[in-house]
C-alpha positions in Angstrom: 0.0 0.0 0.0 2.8 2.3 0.8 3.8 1.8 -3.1 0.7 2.9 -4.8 0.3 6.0 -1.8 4.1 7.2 -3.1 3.6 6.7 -6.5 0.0 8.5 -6.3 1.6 11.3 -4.6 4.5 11.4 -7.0 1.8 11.5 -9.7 -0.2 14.5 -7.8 3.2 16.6 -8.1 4.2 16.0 -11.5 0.6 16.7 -12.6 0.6 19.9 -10.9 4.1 21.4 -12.2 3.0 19.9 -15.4 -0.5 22.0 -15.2 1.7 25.2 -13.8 4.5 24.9 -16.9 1.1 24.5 -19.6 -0.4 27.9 -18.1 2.3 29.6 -17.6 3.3 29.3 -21.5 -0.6 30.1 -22.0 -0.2 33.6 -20.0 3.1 34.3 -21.6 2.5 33.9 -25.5 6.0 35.7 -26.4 7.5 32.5 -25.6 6.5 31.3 -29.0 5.1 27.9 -27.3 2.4 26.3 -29.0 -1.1 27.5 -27.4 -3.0 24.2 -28.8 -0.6 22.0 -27.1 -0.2 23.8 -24.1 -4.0 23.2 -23.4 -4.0 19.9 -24.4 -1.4 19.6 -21.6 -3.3 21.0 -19.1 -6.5 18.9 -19.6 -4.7 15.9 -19.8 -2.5 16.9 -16.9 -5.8 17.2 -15.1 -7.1 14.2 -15.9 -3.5 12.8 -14.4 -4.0 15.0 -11.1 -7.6 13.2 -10.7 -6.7 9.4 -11.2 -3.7 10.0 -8.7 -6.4 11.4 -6.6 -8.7 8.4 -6.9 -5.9 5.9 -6.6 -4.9 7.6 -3.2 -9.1 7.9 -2.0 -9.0 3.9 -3.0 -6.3 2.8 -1.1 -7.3 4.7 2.0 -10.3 3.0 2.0 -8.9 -0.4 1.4 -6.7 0.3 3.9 -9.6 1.3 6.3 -11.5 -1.8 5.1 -8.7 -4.2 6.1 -8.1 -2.3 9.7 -12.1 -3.2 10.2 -11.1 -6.7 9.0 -9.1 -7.4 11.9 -11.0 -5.2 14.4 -8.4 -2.9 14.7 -10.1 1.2 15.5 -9.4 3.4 12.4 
């Protein structure tokens, strides 16, 4: 479980700098980035930030469900 809570969180960060970098070349156009492909990197990045999300919400209740399991107070 520890595996999938550091690779979720991992996940969460690289999303997030991922989403900052895309809107950050949205806001500043001189860079000459591509405007298309800066959005397309945000929604996907998105997307990312929310599975990570649901993978961490999943494990916490397995984890909770397994506690209960064995009686043990969560």
């Amino acid at each position: 479980m520890v595996s999938s809570i550091n690779t979720s969180i991992a996940g969460l960060q690289k999303s997030s700098l991922n989403v900052a970098k895309a809107a950050d070349n949205i806001a500043n156009p001189q860079r000459g980035t591509e405007p298309t492909k800066d959005i397309i990197d945000v929604k996907v990045n998105a997307n990312n930030f929310k599975a990570n999300a649901l993978v961490l919400e999943t494990t916490k209740d397995l984890h909770e469900t397994l506690l209960n399991a064995i009686d043990i107070e969560v």
